[in-house]
One Martini backbone bead per residue (centre of mass of N, CA, C, O) as a GRO file, in nm:
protein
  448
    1UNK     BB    1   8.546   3.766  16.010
    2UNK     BB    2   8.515   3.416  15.872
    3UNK     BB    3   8.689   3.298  15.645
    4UNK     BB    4   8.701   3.049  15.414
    5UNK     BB    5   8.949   2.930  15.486
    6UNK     BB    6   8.897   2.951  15.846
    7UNK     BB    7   8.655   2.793  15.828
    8UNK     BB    8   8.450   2.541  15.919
    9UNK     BB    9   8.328   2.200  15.974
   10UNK     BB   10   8.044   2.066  16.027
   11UNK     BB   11   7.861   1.950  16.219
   12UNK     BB   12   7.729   1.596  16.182
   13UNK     BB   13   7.518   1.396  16.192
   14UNK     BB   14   7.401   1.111  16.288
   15UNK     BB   15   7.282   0.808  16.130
   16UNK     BB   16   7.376   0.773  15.844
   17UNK     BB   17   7.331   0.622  15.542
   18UNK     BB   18   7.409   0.445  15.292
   19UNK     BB   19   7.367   0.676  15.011
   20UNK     BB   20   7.087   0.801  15.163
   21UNK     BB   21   7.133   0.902  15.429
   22UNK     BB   22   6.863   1.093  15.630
   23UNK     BB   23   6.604   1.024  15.432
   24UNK     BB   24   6.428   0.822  15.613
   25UNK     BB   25   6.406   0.972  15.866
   26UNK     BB   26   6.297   1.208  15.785
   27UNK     BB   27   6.050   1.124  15.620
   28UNK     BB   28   5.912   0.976  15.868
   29UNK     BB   29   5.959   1.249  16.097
   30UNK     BB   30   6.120   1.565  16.057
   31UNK     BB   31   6.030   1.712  16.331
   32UNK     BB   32   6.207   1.500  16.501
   33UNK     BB   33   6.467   1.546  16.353
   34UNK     BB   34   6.535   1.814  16.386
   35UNK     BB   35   6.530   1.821  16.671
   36UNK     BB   36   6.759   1.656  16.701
   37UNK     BB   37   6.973   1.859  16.560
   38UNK     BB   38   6.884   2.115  16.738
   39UNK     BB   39   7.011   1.965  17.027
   40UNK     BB   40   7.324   1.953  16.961
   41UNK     BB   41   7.383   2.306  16.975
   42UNK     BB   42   7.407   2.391  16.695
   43UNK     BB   43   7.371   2.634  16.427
   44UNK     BB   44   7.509   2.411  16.239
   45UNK     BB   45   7.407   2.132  16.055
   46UNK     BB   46   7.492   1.817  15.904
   47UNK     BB   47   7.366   1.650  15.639
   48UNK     BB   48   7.199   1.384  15.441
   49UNK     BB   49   7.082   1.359  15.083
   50UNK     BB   50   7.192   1.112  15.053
   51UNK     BB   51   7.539   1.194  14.904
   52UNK     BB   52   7.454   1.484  14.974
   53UNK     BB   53   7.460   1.757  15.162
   54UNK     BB   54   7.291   1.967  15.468
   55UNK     BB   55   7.219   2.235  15.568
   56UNK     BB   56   7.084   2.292  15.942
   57UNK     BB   57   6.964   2.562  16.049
   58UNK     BB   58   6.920   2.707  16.448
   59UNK     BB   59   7.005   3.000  16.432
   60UNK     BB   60   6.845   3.316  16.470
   61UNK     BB   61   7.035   3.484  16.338
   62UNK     BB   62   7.090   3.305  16.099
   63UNK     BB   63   6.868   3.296  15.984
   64UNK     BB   64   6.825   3.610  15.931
   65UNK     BB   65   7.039   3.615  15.734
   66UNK     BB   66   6.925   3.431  15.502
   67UNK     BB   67   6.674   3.591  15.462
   68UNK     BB   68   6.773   3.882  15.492
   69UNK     BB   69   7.116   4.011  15.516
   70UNK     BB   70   7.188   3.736  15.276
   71UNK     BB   71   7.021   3.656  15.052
   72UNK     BB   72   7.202   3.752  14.871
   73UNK     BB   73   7.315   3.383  14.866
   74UNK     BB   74   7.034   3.307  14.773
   75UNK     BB   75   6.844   3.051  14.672
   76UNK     BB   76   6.625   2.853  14.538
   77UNK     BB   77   6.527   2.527  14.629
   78UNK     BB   78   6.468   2.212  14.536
   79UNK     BB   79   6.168   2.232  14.624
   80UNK     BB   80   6.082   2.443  14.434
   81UNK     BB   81   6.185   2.360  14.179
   82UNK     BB   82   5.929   2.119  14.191
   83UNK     BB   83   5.717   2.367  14.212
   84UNK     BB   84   5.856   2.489  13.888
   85UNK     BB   85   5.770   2.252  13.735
   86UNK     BB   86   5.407   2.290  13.775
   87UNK     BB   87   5.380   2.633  13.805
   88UNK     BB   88   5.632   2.756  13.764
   89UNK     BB   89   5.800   3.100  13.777
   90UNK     BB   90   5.664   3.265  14.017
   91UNK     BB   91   5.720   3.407  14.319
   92UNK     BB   92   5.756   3.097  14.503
   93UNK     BB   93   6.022   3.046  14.314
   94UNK     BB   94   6.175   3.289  14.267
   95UNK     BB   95   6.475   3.462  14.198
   96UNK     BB   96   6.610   3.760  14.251
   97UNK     BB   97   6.511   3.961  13.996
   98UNK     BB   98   6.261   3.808  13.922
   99UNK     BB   99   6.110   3.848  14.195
  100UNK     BB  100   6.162   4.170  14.233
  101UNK     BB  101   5.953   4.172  13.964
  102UNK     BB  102   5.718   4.030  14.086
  103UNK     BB  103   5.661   4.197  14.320
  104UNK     BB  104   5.586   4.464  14.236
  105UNK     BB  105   5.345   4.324  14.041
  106UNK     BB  106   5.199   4.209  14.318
  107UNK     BB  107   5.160   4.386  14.595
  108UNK     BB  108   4.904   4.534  14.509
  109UNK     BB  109   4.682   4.279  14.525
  110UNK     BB  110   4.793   4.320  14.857
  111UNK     BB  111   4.628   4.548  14.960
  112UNK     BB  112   4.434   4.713  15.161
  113UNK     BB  113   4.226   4.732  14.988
  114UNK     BB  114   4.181   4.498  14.853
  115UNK     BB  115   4.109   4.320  15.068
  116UNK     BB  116   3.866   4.464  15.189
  117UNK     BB  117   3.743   4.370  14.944
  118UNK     BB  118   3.811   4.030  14.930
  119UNK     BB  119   3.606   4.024  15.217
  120UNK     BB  120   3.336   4.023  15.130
  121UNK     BB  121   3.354   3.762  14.951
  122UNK     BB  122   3.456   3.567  15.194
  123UNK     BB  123   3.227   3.606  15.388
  124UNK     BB  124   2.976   3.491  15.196
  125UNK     BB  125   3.116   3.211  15.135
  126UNK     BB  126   3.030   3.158  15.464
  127UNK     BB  127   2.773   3.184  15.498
  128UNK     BB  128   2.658   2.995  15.278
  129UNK     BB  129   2.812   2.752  15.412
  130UNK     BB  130   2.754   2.761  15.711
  131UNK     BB  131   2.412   2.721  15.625
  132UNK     BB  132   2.402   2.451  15.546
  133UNK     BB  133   2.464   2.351  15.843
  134UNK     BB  134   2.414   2.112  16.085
  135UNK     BB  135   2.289   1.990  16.381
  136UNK     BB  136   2.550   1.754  16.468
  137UNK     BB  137   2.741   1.751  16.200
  138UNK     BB  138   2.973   1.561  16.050
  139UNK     BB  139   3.319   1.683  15.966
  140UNK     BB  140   3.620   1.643  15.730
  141UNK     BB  141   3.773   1.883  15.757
  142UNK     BB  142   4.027   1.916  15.591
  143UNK     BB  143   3.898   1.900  15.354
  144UNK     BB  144   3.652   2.128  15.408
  145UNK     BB  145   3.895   2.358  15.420
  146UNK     BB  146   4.028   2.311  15.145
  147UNK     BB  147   3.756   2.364  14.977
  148UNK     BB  148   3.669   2.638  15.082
  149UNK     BB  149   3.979   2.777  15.020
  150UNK     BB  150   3.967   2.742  14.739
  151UNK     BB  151   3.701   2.869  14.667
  152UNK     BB  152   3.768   3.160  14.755
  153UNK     BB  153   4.023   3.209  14.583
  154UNK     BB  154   3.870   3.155  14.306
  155UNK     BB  155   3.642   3.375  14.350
  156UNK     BB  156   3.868   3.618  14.394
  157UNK     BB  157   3.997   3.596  14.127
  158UNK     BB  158   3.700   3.525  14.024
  159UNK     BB  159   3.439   3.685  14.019
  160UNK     BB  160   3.312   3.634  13.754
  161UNK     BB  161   3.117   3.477  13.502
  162UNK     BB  162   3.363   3.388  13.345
  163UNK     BB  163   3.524   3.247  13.614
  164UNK     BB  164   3.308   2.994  13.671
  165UNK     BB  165   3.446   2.771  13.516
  166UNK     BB  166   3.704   2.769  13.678
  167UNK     BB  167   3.620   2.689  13.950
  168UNK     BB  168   3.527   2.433  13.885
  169UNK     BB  169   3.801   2.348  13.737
  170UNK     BB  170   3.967   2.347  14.028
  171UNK     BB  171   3.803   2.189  14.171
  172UNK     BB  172   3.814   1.908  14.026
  173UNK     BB  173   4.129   1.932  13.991
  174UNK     BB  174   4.264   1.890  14.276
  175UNK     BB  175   4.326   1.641  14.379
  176UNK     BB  176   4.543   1.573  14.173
  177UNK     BB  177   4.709   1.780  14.162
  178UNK     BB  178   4.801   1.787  14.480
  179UNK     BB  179   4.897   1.516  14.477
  180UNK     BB  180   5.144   1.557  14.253
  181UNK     BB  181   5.285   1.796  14.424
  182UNK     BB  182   5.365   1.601  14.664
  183UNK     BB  183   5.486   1.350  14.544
  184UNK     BB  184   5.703   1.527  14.404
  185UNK     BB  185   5.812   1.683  14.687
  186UNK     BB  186   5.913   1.355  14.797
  187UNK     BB  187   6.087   1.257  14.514
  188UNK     BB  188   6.393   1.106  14.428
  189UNK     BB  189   6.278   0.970  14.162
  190UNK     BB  190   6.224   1.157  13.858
  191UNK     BB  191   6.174   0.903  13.646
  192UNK     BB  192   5.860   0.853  13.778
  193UNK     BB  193   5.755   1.123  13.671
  194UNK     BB  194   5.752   0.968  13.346
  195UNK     BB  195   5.535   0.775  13.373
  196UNK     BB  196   5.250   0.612  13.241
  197UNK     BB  197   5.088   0.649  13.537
  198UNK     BB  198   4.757   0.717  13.631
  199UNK     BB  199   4.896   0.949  13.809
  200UNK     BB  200   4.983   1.080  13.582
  201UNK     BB  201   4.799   1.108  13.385
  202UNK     BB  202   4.602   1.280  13.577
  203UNK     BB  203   4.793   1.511  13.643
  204UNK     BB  204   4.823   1.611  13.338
  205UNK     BB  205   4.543   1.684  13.304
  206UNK     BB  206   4.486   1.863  13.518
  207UNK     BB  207   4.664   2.101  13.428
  208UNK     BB  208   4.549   2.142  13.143
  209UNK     BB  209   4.314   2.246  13.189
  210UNK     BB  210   4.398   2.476  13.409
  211UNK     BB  211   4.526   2.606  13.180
  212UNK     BB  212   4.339   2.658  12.986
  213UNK     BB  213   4.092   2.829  13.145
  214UNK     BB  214   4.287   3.035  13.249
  215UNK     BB  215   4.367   3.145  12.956
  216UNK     BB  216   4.080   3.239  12.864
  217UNK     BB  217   4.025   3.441  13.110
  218UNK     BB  218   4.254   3.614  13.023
  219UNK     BB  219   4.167   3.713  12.790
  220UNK     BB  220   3.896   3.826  12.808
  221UNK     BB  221   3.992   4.060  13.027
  222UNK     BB  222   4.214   4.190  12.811
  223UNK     BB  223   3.968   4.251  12.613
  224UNK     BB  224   3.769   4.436  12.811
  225UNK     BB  225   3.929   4.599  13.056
  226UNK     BB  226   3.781   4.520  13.308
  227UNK     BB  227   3.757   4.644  13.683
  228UNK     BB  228   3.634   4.356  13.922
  229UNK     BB  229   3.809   4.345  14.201
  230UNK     BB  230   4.025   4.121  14.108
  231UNK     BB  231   4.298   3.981  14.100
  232UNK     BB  232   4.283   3.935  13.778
  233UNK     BB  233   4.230   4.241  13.769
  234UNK     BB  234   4.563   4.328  13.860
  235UNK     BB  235   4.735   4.115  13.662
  236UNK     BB  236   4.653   4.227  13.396
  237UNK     BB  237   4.737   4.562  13.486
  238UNK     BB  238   4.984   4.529  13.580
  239UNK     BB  239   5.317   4.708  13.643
  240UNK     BB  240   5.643   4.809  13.611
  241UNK     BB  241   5.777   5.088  13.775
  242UNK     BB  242   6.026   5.132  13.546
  243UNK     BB  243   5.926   5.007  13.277
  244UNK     BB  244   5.592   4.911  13.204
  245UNK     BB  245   5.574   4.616  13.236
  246UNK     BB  246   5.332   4.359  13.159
  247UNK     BB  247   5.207   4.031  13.196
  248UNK     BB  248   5.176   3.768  13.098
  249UNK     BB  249   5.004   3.480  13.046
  250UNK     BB  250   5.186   3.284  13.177
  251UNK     BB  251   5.244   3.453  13.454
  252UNK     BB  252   4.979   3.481  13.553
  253UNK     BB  253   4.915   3.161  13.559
  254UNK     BB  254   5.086   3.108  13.793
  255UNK     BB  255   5.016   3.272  13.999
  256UNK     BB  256   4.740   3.121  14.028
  257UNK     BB  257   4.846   2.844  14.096
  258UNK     BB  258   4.978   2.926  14.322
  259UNK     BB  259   4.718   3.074  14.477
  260UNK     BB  260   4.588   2.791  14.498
  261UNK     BB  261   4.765   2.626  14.658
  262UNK     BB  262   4.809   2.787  14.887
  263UNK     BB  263   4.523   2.776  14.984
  264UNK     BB  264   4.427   2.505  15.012
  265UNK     BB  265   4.678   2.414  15.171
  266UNK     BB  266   4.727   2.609  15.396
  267UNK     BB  267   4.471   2.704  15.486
  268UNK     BB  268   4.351   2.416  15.550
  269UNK     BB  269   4.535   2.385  15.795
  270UNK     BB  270   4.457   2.653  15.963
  271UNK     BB  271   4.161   2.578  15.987
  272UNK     BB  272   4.190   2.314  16.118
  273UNK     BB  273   4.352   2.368  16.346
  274UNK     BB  274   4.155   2.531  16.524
  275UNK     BB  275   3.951   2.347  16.544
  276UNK     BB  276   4.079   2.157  16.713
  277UNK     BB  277   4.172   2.359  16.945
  278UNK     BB  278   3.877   2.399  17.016
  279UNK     BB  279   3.803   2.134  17.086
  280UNK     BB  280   3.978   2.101  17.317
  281UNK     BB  281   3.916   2.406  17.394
  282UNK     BB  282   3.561   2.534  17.428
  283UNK     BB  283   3.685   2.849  17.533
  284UNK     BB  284   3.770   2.939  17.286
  285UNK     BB  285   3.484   2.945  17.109
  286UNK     BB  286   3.389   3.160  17.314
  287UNK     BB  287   3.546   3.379  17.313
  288UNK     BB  288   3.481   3.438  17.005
  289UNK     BB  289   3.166   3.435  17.018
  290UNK     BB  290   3.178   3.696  17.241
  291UNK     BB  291   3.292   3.864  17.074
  292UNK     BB  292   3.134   3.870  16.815
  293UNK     BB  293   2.899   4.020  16.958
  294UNK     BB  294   3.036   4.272  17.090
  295UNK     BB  295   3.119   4.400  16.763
  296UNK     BB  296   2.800   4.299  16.592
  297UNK     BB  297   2.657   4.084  16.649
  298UNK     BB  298   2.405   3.988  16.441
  299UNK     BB  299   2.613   4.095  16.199
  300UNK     BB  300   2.784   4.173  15.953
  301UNK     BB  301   3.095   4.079  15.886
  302UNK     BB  302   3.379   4.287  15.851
  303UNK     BB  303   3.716   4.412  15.792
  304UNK     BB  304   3.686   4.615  16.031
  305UNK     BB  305   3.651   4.401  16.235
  306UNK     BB  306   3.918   4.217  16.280
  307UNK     BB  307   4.108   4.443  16.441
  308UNK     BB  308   3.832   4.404  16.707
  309UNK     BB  309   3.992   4.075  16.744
  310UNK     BB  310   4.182   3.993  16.962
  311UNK     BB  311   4.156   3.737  17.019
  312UNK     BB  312   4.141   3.613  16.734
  313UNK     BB  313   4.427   3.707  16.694
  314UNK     BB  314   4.572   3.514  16.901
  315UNK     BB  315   4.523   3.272  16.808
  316UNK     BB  316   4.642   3.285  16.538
  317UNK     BB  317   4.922   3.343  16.646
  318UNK     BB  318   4.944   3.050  16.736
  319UNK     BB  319   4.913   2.890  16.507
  320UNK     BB  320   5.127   2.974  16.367
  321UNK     BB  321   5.347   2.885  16.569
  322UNK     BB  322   5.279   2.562  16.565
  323UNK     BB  323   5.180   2.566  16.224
  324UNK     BB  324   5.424   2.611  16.029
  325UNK     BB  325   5.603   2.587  15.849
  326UNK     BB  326   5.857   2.318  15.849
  327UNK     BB  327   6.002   2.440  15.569
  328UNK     BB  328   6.284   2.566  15.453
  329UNK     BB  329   6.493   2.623  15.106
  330UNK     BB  330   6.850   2.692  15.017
  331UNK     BB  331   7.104   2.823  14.787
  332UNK     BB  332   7.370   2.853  14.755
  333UNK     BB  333   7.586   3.067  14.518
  334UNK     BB  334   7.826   3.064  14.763
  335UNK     BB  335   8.076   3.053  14.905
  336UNK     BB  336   7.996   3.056  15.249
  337UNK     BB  337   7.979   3.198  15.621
  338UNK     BB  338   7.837   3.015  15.873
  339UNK     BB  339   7.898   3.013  16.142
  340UNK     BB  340   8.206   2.928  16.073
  341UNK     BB  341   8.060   2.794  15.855
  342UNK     BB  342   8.099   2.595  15.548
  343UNK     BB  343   7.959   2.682  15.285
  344UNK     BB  344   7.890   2.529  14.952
  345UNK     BB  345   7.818   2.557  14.651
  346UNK     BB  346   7.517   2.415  14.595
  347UNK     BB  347   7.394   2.392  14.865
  348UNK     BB  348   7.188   2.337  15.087
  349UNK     BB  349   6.944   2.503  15.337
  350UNK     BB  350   6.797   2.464  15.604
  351UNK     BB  351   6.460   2.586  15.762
  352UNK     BB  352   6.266   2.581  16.072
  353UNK     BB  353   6.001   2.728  16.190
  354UNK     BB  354   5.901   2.515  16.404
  355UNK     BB  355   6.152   2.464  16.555
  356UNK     BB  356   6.189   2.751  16.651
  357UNK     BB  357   5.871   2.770  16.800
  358UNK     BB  358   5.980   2.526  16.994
  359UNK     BB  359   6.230   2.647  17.161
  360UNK     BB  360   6.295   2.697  17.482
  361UNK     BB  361   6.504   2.964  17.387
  362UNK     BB  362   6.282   3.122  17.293
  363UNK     BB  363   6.017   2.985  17.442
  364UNK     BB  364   5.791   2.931  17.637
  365UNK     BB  365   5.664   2.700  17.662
  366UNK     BB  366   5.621   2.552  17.368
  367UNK     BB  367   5.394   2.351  17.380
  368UNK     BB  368   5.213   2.521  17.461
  369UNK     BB  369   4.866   2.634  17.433
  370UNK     BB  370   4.893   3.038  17.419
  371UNK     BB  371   4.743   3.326  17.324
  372UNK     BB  372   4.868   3.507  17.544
  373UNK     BB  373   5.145   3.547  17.461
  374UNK     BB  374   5.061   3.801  17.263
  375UNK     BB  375   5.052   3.966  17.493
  376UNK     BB  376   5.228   4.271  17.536
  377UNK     BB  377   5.310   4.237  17.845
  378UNK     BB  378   5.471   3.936  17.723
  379UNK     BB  379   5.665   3.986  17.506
  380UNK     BB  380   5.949   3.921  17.669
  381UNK     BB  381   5.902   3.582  17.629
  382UNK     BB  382   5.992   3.726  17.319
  383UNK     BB  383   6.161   3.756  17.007
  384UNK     BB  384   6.048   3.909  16.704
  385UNK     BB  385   6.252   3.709  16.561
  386UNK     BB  386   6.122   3.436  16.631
  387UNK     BB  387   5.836   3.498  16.446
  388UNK     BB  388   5.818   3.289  16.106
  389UNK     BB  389   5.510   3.195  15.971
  390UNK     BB  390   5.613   3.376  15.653
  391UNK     BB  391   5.903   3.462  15.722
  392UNK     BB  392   6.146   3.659  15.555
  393UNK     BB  393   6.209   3.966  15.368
  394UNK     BB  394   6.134   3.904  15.038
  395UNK     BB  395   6.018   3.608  15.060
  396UNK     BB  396   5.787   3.689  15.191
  397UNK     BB  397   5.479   3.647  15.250
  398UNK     BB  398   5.207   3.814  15.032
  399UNK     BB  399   4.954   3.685  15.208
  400UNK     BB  400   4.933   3.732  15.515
  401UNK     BB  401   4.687   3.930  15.496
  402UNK     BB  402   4.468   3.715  15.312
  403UNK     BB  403   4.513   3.472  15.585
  404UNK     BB  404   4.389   3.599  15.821
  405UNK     BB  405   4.128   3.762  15.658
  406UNK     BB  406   4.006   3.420  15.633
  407UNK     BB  407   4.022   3.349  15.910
  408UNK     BB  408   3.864   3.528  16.092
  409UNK     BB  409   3.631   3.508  15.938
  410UNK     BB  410   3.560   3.207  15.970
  411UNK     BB  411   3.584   3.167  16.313
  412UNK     BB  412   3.331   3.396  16.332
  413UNK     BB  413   3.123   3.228  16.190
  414UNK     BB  414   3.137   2.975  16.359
  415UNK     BB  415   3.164   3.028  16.641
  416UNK     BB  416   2.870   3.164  16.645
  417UNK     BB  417   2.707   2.886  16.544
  418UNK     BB  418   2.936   2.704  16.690
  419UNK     BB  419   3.046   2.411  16.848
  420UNK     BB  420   3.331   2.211  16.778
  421UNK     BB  421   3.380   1.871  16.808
  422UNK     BB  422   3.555   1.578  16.860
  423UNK     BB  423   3.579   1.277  16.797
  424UNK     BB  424   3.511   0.964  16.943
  425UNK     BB  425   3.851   0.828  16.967
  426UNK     BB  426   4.027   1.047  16.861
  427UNK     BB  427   4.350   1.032  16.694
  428UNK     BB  428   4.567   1.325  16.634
  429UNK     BB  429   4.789   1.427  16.392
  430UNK     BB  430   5.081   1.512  16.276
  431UNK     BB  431   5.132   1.573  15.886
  432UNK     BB  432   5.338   1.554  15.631
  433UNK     BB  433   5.354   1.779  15.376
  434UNK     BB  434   5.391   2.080  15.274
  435UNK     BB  435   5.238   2.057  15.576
  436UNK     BB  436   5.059   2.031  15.892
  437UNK     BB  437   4.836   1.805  15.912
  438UNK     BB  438   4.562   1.680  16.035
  439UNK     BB  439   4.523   1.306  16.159
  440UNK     BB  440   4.236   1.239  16.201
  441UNK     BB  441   3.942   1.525  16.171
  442UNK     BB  442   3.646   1.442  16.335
  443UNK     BB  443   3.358   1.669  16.341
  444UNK     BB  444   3.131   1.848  16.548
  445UNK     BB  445   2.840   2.060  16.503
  446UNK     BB  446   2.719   2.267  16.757
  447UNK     BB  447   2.451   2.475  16.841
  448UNK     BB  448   2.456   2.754  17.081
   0.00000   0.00000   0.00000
């Protein structure tokens, strides 16, 4: 093993602008630049975030270093500290024992058993959704799949008449509130972000709200004490198995505004993308709507069936390969040696789940979209730990399976009663924001 004194300086990446260093080319087009700097063929490269360092993890082992076998060296990056200035000190956000002590209370919340009550409210309010639609209708898909995915994650946290307020207010304020989450997590100068401008102020109202009314529904909850079999009755019953503490009221409220950015942002880029590539190959959506014929006929969708959609399970799962995480970030604890190269206390590390998803010592034909990739038969043509698109480790997103089982419940309700086509003379680009966004996305839903 490499000790500190031994390890090497990390090859710099080319590029870098005076004070700037890597920032312009970075935020221009991240996914391009990454590809860049893995092509270099270094395990490790450093760039320049400002005047500061920043070291890019490229190879797959080492990133599973920093996530898995190594991760208690590393906490979360900066790009978290400024989600964890906006919803709190999260799940998403926390790390070493404050995580490992709220994951043990989050858990339950995500057990296969609450996921399948979860699933009654999600089939139902796809069929409502899409109950609406009409033969023809075109529609801004990722608006429409982010406020759908939004009211689903707010409907299973608040099932409750109690929490009809707030379902309504999560959905009112979310405009401002994510476009505030995103510039912020963007902006080099936080200086910025105190300035009393109309966005500033608009953001401010928003949050204010948001804690407001998730507040009083949380105390109404502690007051009952029944269990809803709502998320919210989950957080709020939850225990410490060591010690058998439970979550406070600001605790609680964190985890909500975390899992509603979670689900709004994320679930619609994942249901957008899907619908995107449904449109490029109408085969996908025929296969689709053909499973789910086979499997329930023109019956309700149940969580029991979702197991049973073979092909919509690798469908997502290749949605997933294309358009994860497109940047995970952690900061060394300690000096620290990644493949030989010496990484100094309080550097930032980069690692790009996209950028592995995509690399063709990884994956056969990584640009090419191919569901059938994950047919058991063809396992041997990528390593299982190539495959990274909720993390790995501690931090893995612990939503994994209630996105899935939102995502497949979703694609077989449209896809049995329509087929969605893309706007004509439209080029959709891949936009970076949270995640990878499609822009601009409407489309054409045709009756089947």
């Amino acid at each position: 093993m490499t000790s500190i004194d031994s390890a090497r300086a990390a090859r710099t990446a080319s590029g870098a602008l005076p004070f700037m260093g890597h920032v312009i080319e970075f935020k221009r087009d991240p996914i391009s630049f990454l590809k860049r700097v893995r092509d270099l063929g270094e395990g490790v490269v450093e760039i320049r975030l400002g005047p500061k360092p920043a070291y890019v993890v490229n190879d797959e082992d080492l990133v599973r270093k920093v996530l898995v076998s190594e991760a208690h060296h590393f906490s979360k990056g900066v790009f978290w500290d400024k989600v964890a200035a906006i919803t709190g000190n999260g799940l998403a956000t926390s790390s070493g024992a404050e995580h490992l002590k709220q994951r043990r209370l989050m858990q339950p919340v995500f057990h296969r058993e609450r996921i399948a009550r979860y699933a009654n409210t999600m089939a139902q309010e796809w069929e409502r959704r899409i109950a609406a639609w009409e033969d023809g209708q075109t529609l801004d898909v990722l608006p429409t799949m982010s406020e759908t995915a939004l009211t689903m994650a707010a409907k299973t946290i608040f099932s409750s008449q109690i929490g009809e307020r707030a379902v309504e207010v999560l959905r009112a304020n979310w405009p401002a509130f994510q476009d505030g989450v995103m510039w912020r997590m963007m902006n080099p100068f936080p200086v910025l972000e105190r300035l009393p401008t109309p966005g500033n102020r608009r953001f401010a109202a928003s949050i204010e709200e948001m804690w407001r009314v998730i507040g009083d529904v949380i105390t109404a909850y502690r007051a009952d004490g029944v269990d809803r079999g709502d998320l919210l009755s989950m957080l709020v019953a939850a225990r410490d198995q060591d010690t058998g503490e439970v979550m406070t009221d600001v605790e609680i409220r964190n985890q909500v505004l975390t899992i509603a950015l979670a689900s709004g942002e994320t679930m619609g880029m994942i249901l957008s993308w899907s619908l995107y590539r449904i449109g490029q190959n109408p085969e996908i959506g025929q296969r689709i709507a053909d499973e789910v014929a086979a499997i329930v006929g023109e019956g309700p969708l149940t969580f029991e069936d979702i197991g049973k959609l073979e092909f919509t399970n690798l469908f997502i799962k290749e949605i997933l390969r294309f358009y994860p995480f497109w940047m995970l970030m952690r900061r060394a604890n300690e000096d620290i040696v990644l493949g030989e190269v010496r990484i100094t206390k309080g550097a930032q590390v980069i690692l790009s789940p996209v950028s592995m998803h995509r690399d063709p010592a990884l994956f056969a034909d990584p640009d090419s979209f191919d569901p059938d990739r994950f047919l058991s038969e063809r396992a041997v043509d990528f390593r299982r730990t190539s495959y990274v698109p909720f993390g790995a480790g501690q931090h893995r997103c612990i939503g994994d399976g209630f996105a899935v089982t939102e995502t497949a419940l979703g694609l077989a309700t449209i896809c049995r009663r329509f087929a969605p086509k893309p706007a004509a003379g439209q080029i959709t680009k891949e936009h970076i924001l949270f995640v990878i966004v499609p822009r601009p996305l409407k489309m054409t839903f045709e009756t089947r």
